[in-house]
GUDO-233773 format. One line per field, with one value per residue (C-alpha): x, y, z negated; residue number from 1. Coordinates in pm, whole numbers. Example, Ala and Ser with C-alpha at 12.3 -4.5 7.8 and 13.67 -1.06 7.14 Angstrom:
BEGIN
xx	c(1230_1367);
yy	c(-450_-106);
zz	c(-780_-714);
seq	c(1_2);
END
This chain:
BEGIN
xx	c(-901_-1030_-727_-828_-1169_-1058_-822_-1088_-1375_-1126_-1048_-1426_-1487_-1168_-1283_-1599_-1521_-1308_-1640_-1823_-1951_-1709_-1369_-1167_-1020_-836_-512_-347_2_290_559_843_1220_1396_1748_1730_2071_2209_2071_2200_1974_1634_1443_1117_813_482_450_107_-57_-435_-646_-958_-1140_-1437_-1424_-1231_-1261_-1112_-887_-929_-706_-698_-440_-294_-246_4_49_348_412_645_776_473_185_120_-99_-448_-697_-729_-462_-660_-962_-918_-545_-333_-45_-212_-590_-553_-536_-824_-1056_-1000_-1056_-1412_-1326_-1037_-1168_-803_-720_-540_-279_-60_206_327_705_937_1009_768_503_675_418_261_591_416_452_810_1134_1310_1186_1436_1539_1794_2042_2259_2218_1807_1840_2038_1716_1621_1698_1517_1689_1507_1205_1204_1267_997_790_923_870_472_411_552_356_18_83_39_-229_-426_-331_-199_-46_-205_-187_45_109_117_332_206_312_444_730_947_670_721_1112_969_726_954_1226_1061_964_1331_1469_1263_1082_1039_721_650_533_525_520_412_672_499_669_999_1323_1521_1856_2009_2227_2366_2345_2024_2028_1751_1488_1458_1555_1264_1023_1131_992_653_608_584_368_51_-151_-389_-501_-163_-178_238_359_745_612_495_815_1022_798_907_1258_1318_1160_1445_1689_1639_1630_1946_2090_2051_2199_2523_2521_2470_2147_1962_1761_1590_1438_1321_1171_995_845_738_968_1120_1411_1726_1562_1805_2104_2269_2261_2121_1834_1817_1858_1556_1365_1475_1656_1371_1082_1025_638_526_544_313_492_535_252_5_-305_-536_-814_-754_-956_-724_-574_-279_-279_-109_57_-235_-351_40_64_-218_-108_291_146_-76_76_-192_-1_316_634_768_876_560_379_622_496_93_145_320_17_-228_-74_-121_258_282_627_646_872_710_656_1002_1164_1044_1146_1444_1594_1459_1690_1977_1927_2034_1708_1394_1043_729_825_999_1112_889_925_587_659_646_435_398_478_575_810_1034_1052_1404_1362_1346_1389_1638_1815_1764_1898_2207_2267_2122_1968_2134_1862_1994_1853_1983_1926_2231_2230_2065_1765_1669_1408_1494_1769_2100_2387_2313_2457_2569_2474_2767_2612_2234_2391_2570_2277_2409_2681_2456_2164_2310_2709_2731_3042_3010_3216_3007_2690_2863_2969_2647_2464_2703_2630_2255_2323_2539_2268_1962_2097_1953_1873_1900_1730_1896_1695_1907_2178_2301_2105_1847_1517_1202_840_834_643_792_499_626_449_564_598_717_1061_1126_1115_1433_1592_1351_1285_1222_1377_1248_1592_1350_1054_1018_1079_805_753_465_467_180_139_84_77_203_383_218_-145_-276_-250_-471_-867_-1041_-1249_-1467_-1276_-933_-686_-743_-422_-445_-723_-594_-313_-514_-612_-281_-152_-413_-359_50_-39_-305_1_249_-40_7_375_619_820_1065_959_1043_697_508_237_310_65_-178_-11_263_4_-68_270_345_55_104_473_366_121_416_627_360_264_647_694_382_474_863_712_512_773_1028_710_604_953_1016_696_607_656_980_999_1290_1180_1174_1383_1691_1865_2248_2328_2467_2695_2601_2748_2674_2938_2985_3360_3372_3422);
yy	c(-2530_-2652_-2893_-3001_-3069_-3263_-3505_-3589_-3625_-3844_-4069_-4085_-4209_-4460_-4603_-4662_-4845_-5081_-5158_-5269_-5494_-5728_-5440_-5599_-5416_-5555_-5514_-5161_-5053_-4890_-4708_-4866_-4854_-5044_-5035_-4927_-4926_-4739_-4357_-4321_-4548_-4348_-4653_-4746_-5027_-5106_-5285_-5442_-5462_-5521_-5373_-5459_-5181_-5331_-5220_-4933_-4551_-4310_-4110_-4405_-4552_-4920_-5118_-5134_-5510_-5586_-5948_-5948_-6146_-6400_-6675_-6876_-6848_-6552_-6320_-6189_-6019_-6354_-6234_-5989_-6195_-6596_-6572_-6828_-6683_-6401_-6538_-6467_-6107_-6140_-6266_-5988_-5687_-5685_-5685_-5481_-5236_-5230_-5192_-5435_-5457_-5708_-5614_-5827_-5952_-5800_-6094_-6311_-6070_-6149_-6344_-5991_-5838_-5447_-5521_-5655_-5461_-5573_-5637_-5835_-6166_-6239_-5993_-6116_-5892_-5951_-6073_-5860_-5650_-6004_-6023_-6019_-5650_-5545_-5656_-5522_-5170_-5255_-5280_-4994_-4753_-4900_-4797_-4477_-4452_-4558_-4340_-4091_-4144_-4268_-3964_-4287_-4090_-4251_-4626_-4940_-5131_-5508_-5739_-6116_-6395_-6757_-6941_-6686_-6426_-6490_-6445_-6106_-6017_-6040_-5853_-5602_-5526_-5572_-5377_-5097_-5030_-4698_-4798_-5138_-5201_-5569_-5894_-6249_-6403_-6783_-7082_-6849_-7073_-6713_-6923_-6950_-7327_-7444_-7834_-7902_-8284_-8162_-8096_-8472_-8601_-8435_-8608_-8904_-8752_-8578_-8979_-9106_-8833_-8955_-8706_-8389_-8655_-8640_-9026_-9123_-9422_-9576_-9829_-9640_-9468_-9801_-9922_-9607_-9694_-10031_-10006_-9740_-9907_-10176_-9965_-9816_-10184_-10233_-9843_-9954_-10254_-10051_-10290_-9967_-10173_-10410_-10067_-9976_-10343_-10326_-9951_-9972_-9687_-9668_-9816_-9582_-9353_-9416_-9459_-9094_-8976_-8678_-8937_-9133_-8802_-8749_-9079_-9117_-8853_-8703_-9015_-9243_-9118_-8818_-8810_-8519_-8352_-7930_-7936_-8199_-8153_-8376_-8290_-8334_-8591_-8676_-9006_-9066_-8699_-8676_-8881_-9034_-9186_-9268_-9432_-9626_-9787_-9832_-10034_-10262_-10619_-10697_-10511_-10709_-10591_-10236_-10250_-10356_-10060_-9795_-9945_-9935_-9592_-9453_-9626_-9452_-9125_-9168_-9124_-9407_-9414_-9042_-8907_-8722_-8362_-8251_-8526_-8392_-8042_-8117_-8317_-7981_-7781_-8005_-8011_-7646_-7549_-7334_-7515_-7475_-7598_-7401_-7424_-7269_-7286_-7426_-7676_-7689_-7439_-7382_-7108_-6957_-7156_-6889_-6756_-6799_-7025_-6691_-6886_-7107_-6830_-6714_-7013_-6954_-6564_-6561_-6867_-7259_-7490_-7784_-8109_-8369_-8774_-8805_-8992_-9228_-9049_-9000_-9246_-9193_-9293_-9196_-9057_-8989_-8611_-8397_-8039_-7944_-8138_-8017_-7666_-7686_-7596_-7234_-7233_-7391_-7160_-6794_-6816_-6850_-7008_-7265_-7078_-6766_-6932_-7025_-6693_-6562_-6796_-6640_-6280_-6347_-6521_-6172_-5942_-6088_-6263_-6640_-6755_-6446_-6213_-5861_-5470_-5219_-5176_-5557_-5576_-5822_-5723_-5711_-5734_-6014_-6390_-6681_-6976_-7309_-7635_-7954_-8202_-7921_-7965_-7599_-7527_-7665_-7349_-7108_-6962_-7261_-7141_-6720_-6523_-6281_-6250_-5937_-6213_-6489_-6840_-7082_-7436_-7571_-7891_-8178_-7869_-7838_-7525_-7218_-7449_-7181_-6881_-7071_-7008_-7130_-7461_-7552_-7936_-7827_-7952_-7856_-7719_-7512_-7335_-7273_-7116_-6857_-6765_-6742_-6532_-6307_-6280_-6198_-5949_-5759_-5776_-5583_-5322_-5268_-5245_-4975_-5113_-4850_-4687_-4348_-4112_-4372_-4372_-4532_-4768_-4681_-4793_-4579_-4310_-4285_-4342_-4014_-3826_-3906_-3781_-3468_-3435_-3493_-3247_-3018_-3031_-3016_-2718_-2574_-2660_-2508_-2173_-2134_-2209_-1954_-1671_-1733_-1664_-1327_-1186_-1295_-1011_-959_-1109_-811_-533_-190_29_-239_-140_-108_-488_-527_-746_-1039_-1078_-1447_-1684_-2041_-2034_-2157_-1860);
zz	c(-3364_-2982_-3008_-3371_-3262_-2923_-3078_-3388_-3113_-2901_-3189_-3303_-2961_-2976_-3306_-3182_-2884_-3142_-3329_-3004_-3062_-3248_-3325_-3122_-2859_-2536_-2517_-2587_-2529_-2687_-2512_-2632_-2625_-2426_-2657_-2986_-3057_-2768_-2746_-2382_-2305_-2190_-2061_-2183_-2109_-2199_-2522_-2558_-2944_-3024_-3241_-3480_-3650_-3756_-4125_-4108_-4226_-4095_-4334_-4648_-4836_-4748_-4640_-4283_-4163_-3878_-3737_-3608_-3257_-3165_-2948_-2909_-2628_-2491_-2702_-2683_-2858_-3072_-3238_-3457_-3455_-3500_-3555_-3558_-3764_-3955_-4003_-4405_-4335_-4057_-4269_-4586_-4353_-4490_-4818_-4803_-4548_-4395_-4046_-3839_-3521_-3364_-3163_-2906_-2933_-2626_-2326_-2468_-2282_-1968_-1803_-1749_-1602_-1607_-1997_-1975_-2106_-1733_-1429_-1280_-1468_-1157_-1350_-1536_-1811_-1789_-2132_-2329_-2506_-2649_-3003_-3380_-3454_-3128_-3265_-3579_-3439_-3269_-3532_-3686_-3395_-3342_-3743_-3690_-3329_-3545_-3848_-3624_-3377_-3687_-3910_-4190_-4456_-4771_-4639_-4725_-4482_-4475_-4190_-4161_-3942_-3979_-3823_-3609_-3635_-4034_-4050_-3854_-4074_-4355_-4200_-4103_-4470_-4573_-4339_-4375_-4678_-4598_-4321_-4453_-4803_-4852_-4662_-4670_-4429_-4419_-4314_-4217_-4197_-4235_-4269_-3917_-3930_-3585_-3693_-3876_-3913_-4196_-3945_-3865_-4204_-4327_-4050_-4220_-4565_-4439_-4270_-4643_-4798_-4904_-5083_-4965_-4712_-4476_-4500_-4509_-4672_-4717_-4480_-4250_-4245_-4265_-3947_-3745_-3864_-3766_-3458_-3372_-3489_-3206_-2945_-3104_-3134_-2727_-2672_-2856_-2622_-2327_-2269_-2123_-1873_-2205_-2347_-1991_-1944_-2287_-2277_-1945_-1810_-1471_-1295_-1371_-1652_-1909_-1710_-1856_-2192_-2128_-2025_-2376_-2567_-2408_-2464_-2841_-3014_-3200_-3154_-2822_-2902_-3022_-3402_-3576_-3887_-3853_-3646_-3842_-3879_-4060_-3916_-3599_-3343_-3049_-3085_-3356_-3281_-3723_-3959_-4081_-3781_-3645_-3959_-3891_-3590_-3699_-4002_-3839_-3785_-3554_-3299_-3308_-3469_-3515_-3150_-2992_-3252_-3090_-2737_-2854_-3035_-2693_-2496_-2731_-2682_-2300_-2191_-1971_-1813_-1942_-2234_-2503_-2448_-2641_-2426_-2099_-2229_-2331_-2039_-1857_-2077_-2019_-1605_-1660_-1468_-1502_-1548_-1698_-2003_-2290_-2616_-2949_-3304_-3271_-3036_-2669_-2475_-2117_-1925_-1616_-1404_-1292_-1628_-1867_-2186_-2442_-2741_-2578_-2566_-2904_-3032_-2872_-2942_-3295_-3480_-3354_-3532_-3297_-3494_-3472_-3587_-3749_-4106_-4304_-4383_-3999_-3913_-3516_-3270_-3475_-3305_-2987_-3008_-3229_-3221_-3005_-2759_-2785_-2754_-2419_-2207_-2359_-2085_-1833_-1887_-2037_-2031_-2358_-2509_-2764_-3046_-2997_-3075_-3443_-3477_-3372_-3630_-3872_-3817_-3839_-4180_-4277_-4124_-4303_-4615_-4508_-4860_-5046_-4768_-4829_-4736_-4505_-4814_-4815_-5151_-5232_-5107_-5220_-5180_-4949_-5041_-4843_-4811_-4715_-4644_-4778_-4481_-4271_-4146_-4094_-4447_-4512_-4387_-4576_-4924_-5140_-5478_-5565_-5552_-5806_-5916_-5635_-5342_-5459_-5313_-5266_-5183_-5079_-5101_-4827_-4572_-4251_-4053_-4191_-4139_-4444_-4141_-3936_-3882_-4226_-4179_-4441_-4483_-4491_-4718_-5083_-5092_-4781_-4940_-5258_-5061_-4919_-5247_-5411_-5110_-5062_-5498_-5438_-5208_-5433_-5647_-5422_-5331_-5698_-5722_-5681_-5391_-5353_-5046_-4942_-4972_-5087_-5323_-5658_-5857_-6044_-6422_-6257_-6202_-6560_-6690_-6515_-6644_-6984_-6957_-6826_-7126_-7382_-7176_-7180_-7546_-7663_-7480_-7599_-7955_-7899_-7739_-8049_-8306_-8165_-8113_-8505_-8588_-8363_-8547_-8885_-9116_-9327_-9701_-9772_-9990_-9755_-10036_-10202_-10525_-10564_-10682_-11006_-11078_-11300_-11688_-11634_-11609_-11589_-11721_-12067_-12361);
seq	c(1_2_3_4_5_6_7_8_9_10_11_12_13_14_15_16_17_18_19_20_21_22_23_24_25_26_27_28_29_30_31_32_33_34_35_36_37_38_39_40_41_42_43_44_45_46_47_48_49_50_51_52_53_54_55_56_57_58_59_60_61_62_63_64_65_66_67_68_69_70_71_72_73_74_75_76_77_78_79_80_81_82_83_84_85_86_87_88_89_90_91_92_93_94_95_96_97_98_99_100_101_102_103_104_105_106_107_108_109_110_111_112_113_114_115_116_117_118_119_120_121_122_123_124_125_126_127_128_129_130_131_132_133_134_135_136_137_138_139_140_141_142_143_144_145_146_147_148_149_150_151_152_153_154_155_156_157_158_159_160_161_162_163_164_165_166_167_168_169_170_171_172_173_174_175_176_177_178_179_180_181_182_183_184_185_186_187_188_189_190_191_192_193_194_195_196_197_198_199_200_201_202_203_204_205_206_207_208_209_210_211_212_213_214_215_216_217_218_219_220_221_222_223_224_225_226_227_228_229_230_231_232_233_234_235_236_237_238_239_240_241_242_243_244_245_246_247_248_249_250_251_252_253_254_255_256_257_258_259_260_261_262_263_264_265_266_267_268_269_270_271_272_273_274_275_276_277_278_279_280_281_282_283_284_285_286_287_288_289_290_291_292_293_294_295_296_297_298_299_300_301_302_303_304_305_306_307_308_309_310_311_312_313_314_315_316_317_318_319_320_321_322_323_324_325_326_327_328_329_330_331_332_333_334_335_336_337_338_339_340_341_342_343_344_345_346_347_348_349_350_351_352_353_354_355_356_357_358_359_360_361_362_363_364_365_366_367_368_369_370_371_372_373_374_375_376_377_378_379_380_381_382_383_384_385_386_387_388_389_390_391_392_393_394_395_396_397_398_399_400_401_402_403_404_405_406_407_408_409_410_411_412_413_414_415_416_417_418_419_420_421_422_423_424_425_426_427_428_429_430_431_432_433_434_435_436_437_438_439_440_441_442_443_444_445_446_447_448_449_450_451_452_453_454_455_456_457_458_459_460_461_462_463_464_465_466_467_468_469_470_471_472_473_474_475_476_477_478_479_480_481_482_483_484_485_486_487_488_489_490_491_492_493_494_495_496_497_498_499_500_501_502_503_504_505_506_507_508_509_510_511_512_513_514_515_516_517_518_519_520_521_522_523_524_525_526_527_528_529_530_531_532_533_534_535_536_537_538_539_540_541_542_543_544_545_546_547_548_549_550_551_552_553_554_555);
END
């Protein structure tokens, strides 16, 4: 009883400090596993996850949301309060009176090496916890941690995220219905592809979108086009020192290919599409305003637009950011630059490239301006090429990482994303954006009506997750709506979990079976006890019986 009382006092006490005086809470943490799929292993580390308990009740009924991290910036208590993946579920804890976590993804923590899964990355097995299935069981072991500790035993839960934290989120669900009840796995490219020469054909696409004010055009796209294709022109002729001369770069910058790759391989500026935001104010900082410049003859031609836009941008005698990054990768050297499916984020120099190495043990996604439809630089390398760093960087042989993209594909169904039996799952949405180039390798087509899509139109990566502004796209907004709609939907649905509770219209469907059950029984007890004692219609005393005189046989 003392214990009883202890615990409920202790949690009264945690649940309150949650509510002060937003319900955020600084970072917790989790002991976690270190390998889930080797039970000799014993090891454990600190797994940081955040909190935000403003609505909640103890011991109700509402949902349980979980944003689940990824490879992007380092996370904070943000993540539960203006969230950049998960900011649909943020802002329905009121109404839904649900609790929320997000659990930090393992490595990608590392910054704060006391939360880390190693503490040495100068082993050469420092990276061998870091993979998705890791994650998820994860995930799995924190909802089983919080079931507990928050006595959840009447609660669905909910996993959100977009981009990498999406293909998570949905996973998760898939992989085990038994903790997860549903999922809206946004902007998730959940098919693994080691050449995706989609990536930057779509750039080309999102450049001539016009609607849901993203501002594209055919000639704005044609503009970007030709003024690669002169820079390509004096590649081919080996006239390396021309480009140099007319961007402004230094002496010697594009003597190796590793050099052009890159200058020009995916833009010789920065050009906005997964990450565009039409709102934004920097300079040509989206395709609107990129557009504005590349079609503007009072610049000069396509060339001398590319040289203004770069200018504009303030990158001088730099390379774009995914240049600079990129010619880091291929020096085969640690920096503070690494890769995200975001975009480029800093981070500790003395840190490995995670989701480098991701790409190389599970996923490829090497893009590459290969065919007609790219508006860049074509051919500079193929994706054989953009995934040597592999060897350089993690010892990683170029067939494995095919063979690795292929088991990913088997594990997780790409396309047709399979649960924990290999069959097709369900209970997960899949959100994509239409200028996003990342959505080429998701859900666009619903394998069932249990595994619904949305495309949103004129949208960028995930941009619907993001913090709600009162201007954003049309679209974007109607988004949130039909999301938050789906999910009311699964909280509805029997989604086959284990223990569960079913619907309500299940509720009742079960009721009024027991009443039949009950009344036939009722009504068959009754029959066979009015037969066992209703009185006899024999006389008591019978009389020999004669035999009839009657017959039927003719005389």
């Amino acid at each position: 009883m003392w214990c009883f009382l202890l615990f409920a006092v202790a949690e009264a006490k945690f649940l309150q400090e949650l509510r002060k005086p937003t319900g955020v809470s600084p970072a917790y943490y989790h002991e976690q596993i270190q390998d889930h799929f080797d039970p000799a292993n014993k090891k454990t580390w600190q797994q940081a996850y955040y909190v935000n308990a403003t609505y909640w009740k103890s011991g109700s009924d509402a949902p349980i949301f979980l944003c689940v991290g990824g490879e992007g910036p380092a996370m904070d208590a943000s993540a539960v309060k203006d969230s950049v993946h998960c900011n649909i579920a943020v802002e329905w804890l009121k109404e839904k009176e649900a609790l929320m976590f997000a659990l930090e993804h393992r490595y990608y923590g590392c910054h704060n090496m006391s939360a880390c899964p190693v503490k040495d990355f100068s082993r050469h097995d420092a990276l061998n916890f870091l993979s998705s299935r890791q994650a998820i069981e994860d995930v799995a072991t924190f909802v089983k941690a919080m079931n507990a500790k928050y006595s959840l035993t009447r609660n669905l839960w909910i996993t959100w995220g977009g981009s990498y934290p999406g293909m998570l989120a949905g996973w998760s669900r898939l992989k085990h219905p038994e903790l997860i009840h549903a999922s809206v796995a946004s902007s998730a490219p959940v098919f693994a592809t080691f050449d995706m020469p989609q990536y930057c054909d779509h750039m080309s696409y999102a450049y001539t979108v016009s609607h849901f004010s993203v501002g594209g055009s055919e000639m704005c796209k044609n503009a970007i086009r030709a003024g690669h294709a002169w820079v390509e022109e004096r590649f081919q002729k080996a006239d390396f020192q021309a480009v140099v001369d007319k961007f402004g770069l230094q002496n010697g910058s594009l003597t190796s290919l590793d050099q052009r790759i890159a200058f020009a391989s995916t833009g010789v500026a920065d050009f906005p599409a997964q990450e565009n935001d039409p709102l934004c104010e920097n300079p040509v900082c989206n395709i609107a305003k990129v557009c504005e410049v590349m079609t503007n003859q009072s610049f000069g031609d396509e060339v001398d637009r590319l040289v203004h836009l770069r200018k504009l941008q303030g990158l001088g005698k730099e390379h774009s950011r995914r240049g600079r990054l990129q010619a880091q990768v291929f020096s085969g050297q640690r920096g503070p630059l690494r890769h995200s499916m975001s975009g480029v984020v800093q981070q500790t120099a003395d840190l490995p490239d995670f989701w480098f190495y991701q790409t190389c043990k599970e996923f490829g996604f090497y893009q590459t301006c290969e065919d007609d439809d790219c508006m860049f630089v074509r051919g500079l390398a193929n994706a054989s090429y953009m995934a040597t760093p592999c060897m350089k960087l993690f010892n990683i042989a170029l067939e494995d990482v095919q063979s690795n993209i292929d088991e990913t594909n088997n594990h997780y169904g790409g396309h047709l994303p399979t649960d924990a039996t290999g069959k097709l799952g369900r209970c997960v949405m899949f959100p994509n954006g239409e200028v996003d180039p990342w959505s080429t390798c998701s859900v666009l087509s619903a394998p069932s009506p249990d595994l619904p899509v949305l495309s949103v139109k004129g949208a960028s990566h995930h941009a619907w997750t993001w913090p709600s502004r009162s201007n954003d796209q049309e679209s974007v907004m109607t988004a949130r709506t039909q999301i938050k709609r789906q999910v009311d939907i699964f909280l509805e649905m029997n989604c086959g979990e284990v223990g569960q509770r079913p619907n309500v219209n299940t509720q009742w469907i079960i009721v009024m079976v027991c009443i039949v059950a009950a009344a036939l029984l009722v009504t068959i007890l009754g029959v066979f006890l009015y037969r066992r004692c209703r009185p006899s219609r024999e006389p008591l005393l019978r009389s020999p019986r004669r035999s009839s005189s009657l017959s039927l046989q003719p005389q």
